[in-house]
N, C-alpha and C positions, 0 to 999 in steps of 0.2 A: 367765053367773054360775053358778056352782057350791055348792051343799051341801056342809059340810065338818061332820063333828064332832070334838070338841074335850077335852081334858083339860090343863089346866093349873091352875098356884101363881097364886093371888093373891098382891096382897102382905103377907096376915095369915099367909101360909104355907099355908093350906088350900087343899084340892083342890077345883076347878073343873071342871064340864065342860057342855057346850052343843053348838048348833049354830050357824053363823054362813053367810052369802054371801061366797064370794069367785072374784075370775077363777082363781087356782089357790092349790096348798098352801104355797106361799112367802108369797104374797099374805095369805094366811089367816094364816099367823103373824107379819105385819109386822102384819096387824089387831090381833093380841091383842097386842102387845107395846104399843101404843099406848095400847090398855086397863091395862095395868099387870099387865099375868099374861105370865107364862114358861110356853109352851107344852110339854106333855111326850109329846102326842100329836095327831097330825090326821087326821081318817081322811075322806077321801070321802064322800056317803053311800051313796052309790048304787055306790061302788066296791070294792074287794077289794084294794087298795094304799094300803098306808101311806104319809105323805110321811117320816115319821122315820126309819122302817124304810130307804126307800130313801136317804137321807138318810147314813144308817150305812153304808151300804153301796160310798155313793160315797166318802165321807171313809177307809173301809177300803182302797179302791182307788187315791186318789191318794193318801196318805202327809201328812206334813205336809211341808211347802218348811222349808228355814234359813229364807229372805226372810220368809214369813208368819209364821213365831214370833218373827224378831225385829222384823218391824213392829208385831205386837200388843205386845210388851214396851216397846217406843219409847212408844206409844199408853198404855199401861197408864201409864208414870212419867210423860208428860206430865200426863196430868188427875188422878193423883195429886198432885201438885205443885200443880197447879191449884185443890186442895185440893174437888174432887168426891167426893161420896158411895161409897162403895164400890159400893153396890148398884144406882145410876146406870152409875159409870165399867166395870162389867162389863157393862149391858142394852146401851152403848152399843157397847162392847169388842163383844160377839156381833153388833149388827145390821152393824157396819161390816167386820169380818174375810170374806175373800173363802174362807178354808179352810173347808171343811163339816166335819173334823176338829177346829177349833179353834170352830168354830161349838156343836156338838155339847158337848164338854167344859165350855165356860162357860153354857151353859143349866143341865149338872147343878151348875157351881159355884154357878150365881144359889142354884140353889135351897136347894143343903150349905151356902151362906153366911145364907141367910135364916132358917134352922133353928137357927143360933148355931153352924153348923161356923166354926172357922178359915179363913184363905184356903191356907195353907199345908198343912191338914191336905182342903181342899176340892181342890185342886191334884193332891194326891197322889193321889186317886182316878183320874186320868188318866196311868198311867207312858206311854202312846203316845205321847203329845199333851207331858205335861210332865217329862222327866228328873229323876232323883232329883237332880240338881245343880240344876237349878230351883227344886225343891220346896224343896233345904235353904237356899237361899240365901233364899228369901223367907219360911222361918221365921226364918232370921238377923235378916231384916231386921224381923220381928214384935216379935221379942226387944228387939231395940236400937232399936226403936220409931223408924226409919228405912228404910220399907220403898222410898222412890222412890230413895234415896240406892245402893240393892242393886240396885235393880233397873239404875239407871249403870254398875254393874259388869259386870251381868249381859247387858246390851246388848254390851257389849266382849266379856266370853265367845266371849257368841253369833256377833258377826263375825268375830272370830278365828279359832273352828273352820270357820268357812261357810267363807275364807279357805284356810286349811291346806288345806281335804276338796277346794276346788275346784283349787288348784295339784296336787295329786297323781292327781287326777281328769285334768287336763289333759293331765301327764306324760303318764299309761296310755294316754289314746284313741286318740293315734297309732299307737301299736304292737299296741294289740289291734285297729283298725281294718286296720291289714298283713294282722297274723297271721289276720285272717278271709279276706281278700280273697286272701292265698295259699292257704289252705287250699280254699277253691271252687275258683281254679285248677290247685291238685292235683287234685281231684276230676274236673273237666270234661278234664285231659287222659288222666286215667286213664282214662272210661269213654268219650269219645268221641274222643278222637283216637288214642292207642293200639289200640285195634282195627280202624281204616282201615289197620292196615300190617299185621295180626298173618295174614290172611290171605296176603299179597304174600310176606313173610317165610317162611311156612311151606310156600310152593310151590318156591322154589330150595333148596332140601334144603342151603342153609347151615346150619352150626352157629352161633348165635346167641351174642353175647355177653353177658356179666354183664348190664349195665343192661338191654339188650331182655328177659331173661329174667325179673328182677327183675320188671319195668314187665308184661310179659305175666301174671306169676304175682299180681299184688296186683289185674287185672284182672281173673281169675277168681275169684279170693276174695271180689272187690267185685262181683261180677256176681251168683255164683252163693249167694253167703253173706251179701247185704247186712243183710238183715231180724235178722241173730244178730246180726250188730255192733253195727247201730242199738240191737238192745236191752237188748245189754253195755253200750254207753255209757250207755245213760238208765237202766240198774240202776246203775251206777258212780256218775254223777253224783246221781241219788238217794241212794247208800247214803250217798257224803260228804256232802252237804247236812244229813242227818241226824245222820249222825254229829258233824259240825261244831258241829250244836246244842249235843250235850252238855258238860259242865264240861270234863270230859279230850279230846274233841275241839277244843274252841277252845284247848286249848291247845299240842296238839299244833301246830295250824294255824299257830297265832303266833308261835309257836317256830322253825317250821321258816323262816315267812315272815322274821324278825329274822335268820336264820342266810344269807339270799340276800344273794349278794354285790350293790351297786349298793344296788337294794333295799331288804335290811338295815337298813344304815344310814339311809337318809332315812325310813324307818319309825320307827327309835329316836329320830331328831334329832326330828321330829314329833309323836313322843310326850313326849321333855323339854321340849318349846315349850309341848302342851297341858298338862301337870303343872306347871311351873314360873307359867305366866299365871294357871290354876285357882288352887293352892294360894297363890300374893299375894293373890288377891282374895278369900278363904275368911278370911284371914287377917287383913285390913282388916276384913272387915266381922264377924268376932268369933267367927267357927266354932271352935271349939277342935280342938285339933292332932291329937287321935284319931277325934275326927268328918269334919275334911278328908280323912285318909289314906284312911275310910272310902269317903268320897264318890269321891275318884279313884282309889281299887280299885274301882268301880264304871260309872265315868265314862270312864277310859283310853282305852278302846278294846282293848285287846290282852293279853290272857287271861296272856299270860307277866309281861307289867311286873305285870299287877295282882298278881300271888302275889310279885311282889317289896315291892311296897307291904305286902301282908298280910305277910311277915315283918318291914317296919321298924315297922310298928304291932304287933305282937308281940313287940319289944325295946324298943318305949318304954313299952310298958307294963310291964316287968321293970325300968326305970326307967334306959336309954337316952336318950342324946341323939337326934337326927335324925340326921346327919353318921356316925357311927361304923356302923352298919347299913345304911345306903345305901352305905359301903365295903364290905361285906362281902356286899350283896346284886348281883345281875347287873345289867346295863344301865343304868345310871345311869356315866354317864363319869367322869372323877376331876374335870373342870373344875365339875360341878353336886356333887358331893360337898365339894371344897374350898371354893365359896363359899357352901354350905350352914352350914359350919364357920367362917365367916367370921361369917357372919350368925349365928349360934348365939353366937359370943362377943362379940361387939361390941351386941345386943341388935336388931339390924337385917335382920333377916332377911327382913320384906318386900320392904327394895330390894334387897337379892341374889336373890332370885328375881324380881324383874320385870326386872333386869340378863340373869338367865338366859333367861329369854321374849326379850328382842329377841334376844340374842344366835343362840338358838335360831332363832328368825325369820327372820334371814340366814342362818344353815345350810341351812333347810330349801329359802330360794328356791334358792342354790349346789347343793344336792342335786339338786331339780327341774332342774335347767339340767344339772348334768350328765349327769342318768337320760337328756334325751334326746340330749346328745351321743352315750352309750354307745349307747342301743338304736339308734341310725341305722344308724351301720355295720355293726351284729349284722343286722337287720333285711334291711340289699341283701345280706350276705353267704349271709344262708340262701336270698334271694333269688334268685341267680345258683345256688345249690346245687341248688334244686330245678329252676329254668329245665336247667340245664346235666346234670342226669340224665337229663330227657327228650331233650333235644338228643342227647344220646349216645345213647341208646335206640332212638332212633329213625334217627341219619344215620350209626351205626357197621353197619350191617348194609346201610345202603343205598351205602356208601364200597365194602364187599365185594363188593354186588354190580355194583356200576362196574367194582370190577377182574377180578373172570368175563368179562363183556360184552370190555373190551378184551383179555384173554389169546384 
């Protein structure tokens, strides 16, 4: 057993701190939780590591999962329902969640909640951990004083996008798992099997043709220059990664990504799946129609639709309909315009966009199904392109020198 000391919330809100025994620093804050205090430090005594610290560190490293947020959100509306204590149904939320990121964030909730913070306004203090579509949805739900009822919605959300991210995820892995695995074997035949001939080559005072010469010259460049290259690439891919960060970089990026053909399009269809599903459910649960727009200019994903969204929030507020500015703004198709316009006049606009989400939904699978019809054959074709330069590189000079030998 080990010496820990300690600072945590009781539950009059005041700050606590001691020492206690425990086998370690996990151990030691399932002790104080039992005690009824929220731990906000552990330290060793005798050591020079924090367990919080490291704690943070690991939750920074692994990210938080779709699965873990939306199993806490499943958990969270159960035992609301159940009609538990708020200040229970989060002690229990923290000990039972397996994310050290979601672990983390509801410890500082217990405590922003205990203080007389809102849950909504307590939430918000974690954008990592919780999206501004999380956070507005369960101020929604504060409001309309309905908050397990949002959070039903919000479970859907959340599968939905997990959903979308994993089918386009799926697409991609084949072809970028190719595109690496050709790319090594460009590499290993450039530097080691091209110069097994380049000698042989250079003693029959043949004149070499294109590909051998090619194949010869990218081997000296890659022999004798590798270190500049290496460090072009990794200045390149730095400078965009950076770049990409910025406002006008992400949008370049999105722009140009919508404008690939294949691509393109299941980007766009993925994007009116996740805006159509979002803005129904915003919608039901009482968001009003410049704070939704808000939320999915923030929420989208893709730098270009959002500045479309900010110009149709910028003509309704000049006192526009929805439907007439999503005509006249980019990437919204005419089928989500027109039933937008439906649902504008008939007073139903919810179920025209949740019409649009399934709709959407089977685009996106037919998209995915096709991305990989398309990239297969692209894939053997570069395939054989690069097989078949070497081939040439290598057995047109050796075919030459067959026909020396027989003359």
């Amino acid at each position: 057993m080990d010496t820990y000391r300690y600072k945590a919330i009781n539950e009059a809100g005041n700050t606590v701190s001691g020492t206690l025994e425990a086998e370690s620093g996990t151990n030691a804050s399932d002790i104080l939780a039992l005690r009824g205090l929220i731990p906000m430090k552990i330290t060793e005594e005798n050591g020079d590591s924090s367990e919080t610290l490291w704690n943070r560190i690991q939750a920074l490293a692994e990210g938080i999962k779709d699965r873990d947020l939306i199993l806490f959100t499943k958990q969270f509306r159960s035992m609301l329902n159940a009609g538990v204590p708020i200040i229970r149904t989060m002690q229990v939320l923290e000990a039972q969640t397996e994310s050290k990121g979601i672990k983390q964030a509801v410890t500082a909730i217990i405590a922003d909640v205990r203080q007389g913070s809102t849950l909504s306004d307590s939430f918000e203090k974690h954008p990592k951990v919780f999206s501004h579509l999380y956070c507005s949805m369960l101020r929604a739900g504060e409001i309309s004083g309905n908050v397990p009822g949002v959070l039903e919605r919000l479970i859907y959300i959340l599968a939905h996008e997990s959903k979308v991210k994993s089918d386009i995820k799926s697409a991609m892995q084949y072809p970028l798992i190719v595109l690496i695995a050709l790319g090594i074997a460009f590499i290993v035949l450039l530097t080691f099997v091209i110069p097994q001939f380049v000698g042989v080559f250079s003693k029959t005072g043949l004149e070499l043709p294109w590909p051998t010469q090619v194949a010869i010259g990218m081997n000296v460049i890659l022999k004798n220059y590798w270190y500049i290259i290496l460090g072009l690439l990794i200045a390149v891919i730095f400078g965009f990664r950076q770049y990409f960060k910025t406002k006008n970089g992400k949008l370049v990026r999105d722009t140009f990504l919508l404008s690939l053909p294949v691509l393109g399009p299941l980007f766009q269809k993925a994007a009116m799946s996740r805006f159509s599903s979002i803005f129904a459910i915003l919608q039901s649960s009482g968001v009003p129609v410049m704070q939704s727009l808000t939320i999915l200019s923030d929420t989208i994903g893709n730098a270009a639709i959002a500045r479309s969204f900010d110009y149709v929030r910028e003509k309704i507020e000049e006192g526009s309909g929805i439907a007439l500015p999503m005509k006249k703004a980019p990437y919204f198709p005419p089928m989500v315009v027109d039933m937008i316009a439906i649902g504008e006049e008939s007073g139903n606009i919810e179920e025209m966009l949740r019409e649009i989400s399934k709709h959407y939904d089977d685009e996106v699978e037919y998209a995915v199904k096709a991305l990989s019809d398309v990239v297969g054959p692209i894939l053997i074709v570069g395939l054989a392109a690069v097989v078949g330069f070497f081939a040439l590189a290598i057995y047109m000079p050796m075919w030459d020198m067959t026909k020396m030998v027989h003359k």
